[in-house]
N, C-alpha and C positions, 0 to 999 in steps of 0.2 A: 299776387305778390305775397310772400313768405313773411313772417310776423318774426321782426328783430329779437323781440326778446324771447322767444321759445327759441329760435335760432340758438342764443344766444345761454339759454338753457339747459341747449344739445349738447353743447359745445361743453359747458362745466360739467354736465353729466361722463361725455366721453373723459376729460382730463379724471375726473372720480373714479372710472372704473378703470383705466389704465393702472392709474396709481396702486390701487386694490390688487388687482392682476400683481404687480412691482413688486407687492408689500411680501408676498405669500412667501412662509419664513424655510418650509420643508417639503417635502414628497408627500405629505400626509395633507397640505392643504389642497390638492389635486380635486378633490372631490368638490370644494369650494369654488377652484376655478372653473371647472364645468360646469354647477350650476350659475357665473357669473353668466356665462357665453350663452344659454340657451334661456337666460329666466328675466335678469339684468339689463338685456339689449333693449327690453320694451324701451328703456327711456332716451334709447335713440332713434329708431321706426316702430311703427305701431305691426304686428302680425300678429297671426292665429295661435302657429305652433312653430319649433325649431329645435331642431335636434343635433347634434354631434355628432360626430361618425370617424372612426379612422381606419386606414386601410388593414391595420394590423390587428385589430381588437371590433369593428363593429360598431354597432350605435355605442356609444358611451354615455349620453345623457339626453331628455326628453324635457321638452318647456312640461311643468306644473308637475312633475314626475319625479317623486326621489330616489326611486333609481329603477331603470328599464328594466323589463322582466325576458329575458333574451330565448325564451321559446315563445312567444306571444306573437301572433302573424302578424300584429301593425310592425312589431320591428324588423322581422322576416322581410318584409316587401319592403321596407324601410332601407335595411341594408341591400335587398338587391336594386332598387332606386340609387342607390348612393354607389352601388358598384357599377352602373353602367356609365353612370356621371363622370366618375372618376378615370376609366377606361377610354372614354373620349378625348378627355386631355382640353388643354384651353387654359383660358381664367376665368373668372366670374363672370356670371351670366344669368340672365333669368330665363324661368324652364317651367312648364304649362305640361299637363297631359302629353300633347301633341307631338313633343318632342322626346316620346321614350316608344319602348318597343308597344305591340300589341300586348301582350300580358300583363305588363305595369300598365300598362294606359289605360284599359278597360273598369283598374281597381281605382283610380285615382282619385274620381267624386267619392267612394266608399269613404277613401280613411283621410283626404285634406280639401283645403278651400282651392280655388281656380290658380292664383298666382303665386308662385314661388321665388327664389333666388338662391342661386349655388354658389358658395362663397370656398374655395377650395385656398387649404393650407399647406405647405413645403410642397409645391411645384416642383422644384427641383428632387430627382430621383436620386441625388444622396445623400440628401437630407433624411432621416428618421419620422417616424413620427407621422409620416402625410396622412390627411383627415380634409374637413371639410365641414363647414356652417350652412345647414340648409333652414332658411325661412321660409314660412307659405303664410299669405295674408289673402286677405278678402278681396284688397284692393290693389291696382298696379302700383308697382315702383316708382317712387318718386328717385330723382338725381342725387339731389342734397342725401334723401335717406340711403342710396347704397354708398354714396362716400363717404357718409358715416359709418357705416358699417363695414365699409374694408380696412378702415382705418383703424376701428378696434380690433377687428380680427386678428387684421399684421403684429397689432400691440400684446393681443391675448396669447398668440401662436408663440410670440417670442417668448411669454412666460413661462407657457406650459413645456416648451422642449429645455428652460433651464430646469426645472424643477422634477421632469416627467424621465428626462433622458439625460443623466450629467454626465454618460459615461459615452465615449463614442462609438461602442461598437456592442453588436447585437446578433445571435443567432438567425434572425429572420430574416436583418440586413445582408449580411454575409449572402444568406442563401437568394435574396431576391437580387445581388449583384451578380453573384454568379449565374443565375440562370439571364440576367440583362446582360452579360459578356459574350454566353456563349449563346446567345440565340441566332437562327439560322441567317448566314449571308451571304446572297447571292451571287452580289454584285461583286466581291472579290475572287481573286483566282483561287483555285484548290487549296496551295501552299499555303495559302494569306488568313482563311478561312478560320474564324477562336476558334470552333469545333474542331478542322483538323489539326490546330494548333494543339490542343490541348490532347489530344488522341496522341498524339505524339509525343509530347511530354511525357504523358500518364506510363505510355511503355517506356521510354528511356527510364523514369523514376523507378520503374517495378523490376526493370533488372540493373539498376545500381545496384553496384557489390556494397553489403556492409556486412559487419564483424558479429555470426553467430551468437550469440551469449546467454546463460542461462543463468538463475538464482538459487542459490542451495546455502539453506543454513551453514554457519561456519564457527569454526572456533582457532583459540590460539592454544597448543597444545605442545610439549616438550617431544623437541623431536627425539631425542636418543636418552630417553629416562630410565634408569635402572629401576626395575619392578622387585619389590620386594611382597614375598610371599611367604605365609604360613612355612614354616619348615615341618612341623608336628601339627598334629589332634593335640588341640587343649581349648582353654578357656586366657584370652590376653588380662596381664593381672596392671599393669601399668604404662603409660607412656613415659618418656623421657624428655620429649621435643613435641614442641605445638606448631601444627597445622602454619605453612609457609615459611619455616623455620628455617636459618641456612645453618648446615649441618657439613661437617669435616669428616672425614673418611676416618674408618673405626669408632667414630662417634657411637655411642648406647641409643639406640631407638626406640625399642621397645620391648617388655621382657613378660612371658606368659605367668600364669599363675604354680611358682614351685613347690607348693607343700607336698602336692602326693609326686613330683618326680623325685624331690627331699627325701621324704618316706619310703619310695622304691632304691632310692639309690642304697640308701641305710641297710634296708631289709636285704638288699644283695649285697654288699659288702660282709654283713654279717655273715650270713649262708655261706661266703666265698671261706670265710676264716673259720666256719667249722667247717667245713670239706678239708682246710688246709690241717685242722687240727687230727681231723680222722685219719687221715692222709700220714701222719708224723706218728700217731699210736699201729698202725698200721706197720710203715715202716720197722718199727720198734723189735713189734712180734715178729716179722720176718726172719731176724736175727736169729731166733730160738726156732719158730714153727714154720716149716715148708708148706704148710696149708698157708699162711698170711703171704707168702710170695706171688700166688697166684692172682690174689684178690688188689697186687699193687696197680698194677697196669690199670684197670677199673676205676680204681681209685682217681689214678692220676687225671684218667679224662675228666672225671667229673668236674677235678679243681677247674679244670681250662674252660670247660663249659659256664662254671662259675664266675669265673673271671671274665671270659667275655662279655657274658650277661650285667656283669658289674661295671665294664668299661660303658657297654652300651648305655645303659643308665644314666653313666657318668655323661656322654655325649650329648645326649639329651638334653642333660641339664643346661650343659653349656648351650644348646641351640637354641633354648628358648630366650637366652637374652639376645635380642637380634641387633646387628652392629651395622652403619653405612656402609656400602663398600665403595662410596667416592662421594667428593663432596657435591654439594647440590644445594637445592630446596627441600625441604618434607616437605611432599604434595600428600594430604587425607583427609578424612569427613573431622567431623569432633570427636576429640576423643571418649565423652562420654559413648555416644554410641558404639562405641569398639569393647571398654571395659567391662567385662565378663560376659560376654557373646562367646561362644563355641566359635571357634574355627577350624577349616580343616584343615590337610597338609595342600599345599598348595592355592591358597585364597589367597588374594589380593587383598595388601594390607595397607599397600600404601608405595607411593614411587617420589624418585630422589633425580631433581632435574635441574640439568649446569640453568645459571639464571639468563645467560644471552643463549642457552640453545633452545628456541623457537621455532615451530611452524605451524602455517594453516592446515585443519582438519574440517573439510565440508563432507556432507551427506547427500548426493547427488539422487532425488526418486527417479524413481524407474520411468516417470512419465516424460522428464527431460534429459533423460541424457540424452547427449550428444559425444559425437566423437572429440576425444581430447586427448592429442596428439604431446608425445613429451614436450615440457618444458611452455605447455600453454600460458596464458595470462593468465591471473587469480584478482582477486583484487577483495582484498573482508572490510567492510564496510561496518564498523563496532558498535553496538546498543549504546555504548558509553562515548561514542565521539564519532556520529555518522556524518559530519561535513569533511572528514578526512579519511583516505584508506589507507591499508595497510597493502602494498606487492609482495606478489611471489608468482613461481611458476612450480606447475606441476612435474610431479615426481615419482608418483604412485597412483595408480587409478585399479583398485579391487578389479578382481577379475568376475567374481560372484555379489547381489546382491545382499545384502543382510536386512532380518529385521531389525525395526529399529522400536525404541518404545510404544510412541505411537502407532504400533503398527504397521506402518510402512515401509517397505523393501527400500533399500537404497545403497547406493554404490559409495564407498570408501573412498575418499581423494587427499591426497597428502601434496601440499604444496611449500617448496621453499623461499624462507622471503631474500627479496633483492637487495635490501637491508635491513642494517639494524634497527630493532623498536626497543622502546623501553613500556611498554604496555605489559602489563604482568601473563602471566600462563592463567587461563580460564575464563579468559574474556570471550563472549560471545557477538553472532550479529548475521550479517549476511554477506555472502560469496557472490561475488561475479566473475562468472568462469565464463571464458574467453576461446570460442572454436576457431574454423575455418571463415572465411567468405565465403559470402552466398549472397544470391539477385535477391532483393528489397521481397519480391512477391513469396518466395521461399522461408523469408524471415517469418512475412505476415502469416503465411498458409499453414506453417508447418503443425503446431498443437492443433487449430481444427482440421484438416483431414488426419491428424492421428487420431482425434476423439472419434471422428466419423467412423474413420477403419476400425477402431477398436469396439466399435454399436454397431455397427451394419453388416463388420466384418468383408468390406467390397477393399 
């Protein structure tokens, strides 16, 4: 007969460590609740050793062990003890040498005592987590003592999958349901078959049509911007208008430095008015001497020579004060870096762009184009507001690649939007340009066999 009060012992002991189990505040007390399971249970049956184990991780913890050494052959045999246990299937049960293969059975006096009991957790295959409590003691199993011990198990298992797994889903899960879906079955017909079910699927999915598309840096860029350029070789001597300025046609934009066209204009004007002067003594003597008649006509060119020289000058000057020739924006860098920089005739000084004429500019590499057929989708996607894009369709696509700073070849694309934006000109971000349809396996394939082609050259 069983002694009440040790009974009775068991019993507050179970309610104790359930609670403890309960209490564990985080994921971090995990290590606490494995040593309650395997260190703590003494005080509900008496055993030698007891270990932890789960199907996904391995021994997890060792009675009087602070933490398993997982190349060490006791846990090696350990875990394949516990895999074959588990591949049987059942519930709890006690288990002796006798009942494993020849290879586990021969080691079995080496590394435990005679009796054991397999106490196995989330039975159910969609639960997480499934493991299992193995005891080995000296002596047989008492009733009282395994119903004490399933009963903390059930209590403990429920802990550790709040604390171990709060989330319900898991890569290993995933994989071990799909391989429990599609394993082999006989008994149904061909059609009925997950395997051929899914063979079928898999093709149907690989050639669904879906929508080409590629990503190429982008920008927002004035489509029809009057480009203002150097008219002259000089040095620029001031601005008139800052960078983003809106500016009215004949407006002063920028004027180079006029001292020495000042000085040339002077110095030919002069020269023009004595040619004119020589020109009139000249004349004079005519009157008298047939010798000064000869010398007029000579004369005369030179003035015209002069004179043009003088007009050109004069041109000049006027050209280097440079005027809008429609209204816009100033689009340029700072003007500090423009003033007194050399420029030549024809450099880019700066461009004048109506403020709603907008469109996309992407840089498509050589690696992804694809065919992009007029009036494709665009879609720029902003650094400065990427939960929203910007439409358009294309309008231009280079015919030639260009370098670009980076180094990298890439194709010209100019798209117009489908409407209006109020986002400013020079915003940046990313493009998604929009081909043909093509079957799903097409989509996936297509960069690696160009990589392959482009290394193997096959």
């Amino acid at each position: 007969m069983s002694n009440p009060t040790l009974d009775q012992n068991r019993l507050l002991r179970l309610f104790s460590l359930t609670r403890q189990a309960r209490l564990a505040q985080s994921a971090d007390e995990l290590a606490f609740l494995a040593f309650l399971a395997v260190n703590e249970t003494h005080a509900l049956a008496s055993y030698r050793q007891a270990a932890l184990w789960f199907e996904d991780g391995g021994v997890r913890a060792l009675s009087g062990v602070v933490q398993p050494e997982a190349n060490a052959p006791y846990v090696h045999w350990l875990d394949s003890l516990c895999k074959v246990m588990q591949a049987r299937g059942g519930g709890a049960c006690p288990i002796t040498a006798r009942d494993l293969p020849p290879d586990l059975a021969q080691e079995w006096s080496d590394w435990l005592p005679e009796y054991g009991y397999w106490l196995p957790m989330g039975e159910d295959t969609e639960q997480p987590n499934r493991g299992a409590l193995l005891f080995i003691a000296d002596q047989p199993w008492q009733d009282d003592a395994v119903a004490l011990l399933q009963e903390w198990v059930e209590a403990w298992h429920h802990a550790w999958r709040a604390k171990h797994d709060p989330t319900h889903w898991s890569w290993r899960r995933i994989a071990r349901n799909v391989r429990e879906r599609l394993a082999p079955r006989t008994d149904l017909p061909m059609w009925k078959r997950p395997r051929v079910r899914f063979a079928a699927g898999l093709m149907v999915a690989l050639v669904f049509p879906v929508r080409l598309t590629v990503l190429a840096p982008g920008e927002l860029v004035p489509a029809n911007a009057a480009v203002i350029r150097a008219p002259l070789d000089g040095v620029i001597g001031q601005f008139h208008v800052s960078p983003n300025q809106i500016v009215k046609a004949g407006q002063l934009l920028f004027n180079f430095d006029e001292a020495a066209l000042i000085a040339h204009r002077d110095v030919a004007a002069q020269v023009l008015a004595t040619t004119e002067t020589e020109y009139r003594q000249i004349a004079q003597q005519a009157l008298s001497e047939s010798k000064s008649k000869a010398s007029l006509a000579g004369q005369l060119g030179k003035i015209e020579e002069k004179r043009a020289e003088a007009g050109y000058v004069s041109e000049q000057l006027e050209r280097s004060r440079v005027l809008a020739p429609q209204d816009g924006i100033a689009l340029f860098d700072e003007p500090a870096e423009w003033l007194g920089k050399p420029v030549q005739t024809g450099e880019r000084v700066m461009r004048i762009a109506a403020p709603g004429d907008v469109e996309i500019e992407a840089w498509l590499p050589l690696g992804d184009a694809i065919p992009l057929p007029q009036g494709a989708a665009v879609s720029l996607y902003l650094a400065s507001n990427p939960f929203s894009s910007i439409a358009g369709k294309v309008r231009y696509v280079s015919y030639d690649a260009v370098a670009r700073p980076n180094g990298i070849y890439a194709y010209r694309i100019r798209a117009i939007l489908d409407t209006h934006t109020d986002q400013r000109i020079g915003l940046k971000g990313t493009a998604k340009l929009s081909g043909d349809w093509v079957p799903l396996i097409y989509w996936v394939l297509r960069r690696p066999l160009a990589t392959i082609r482009q290394t193997v050259g096959v």
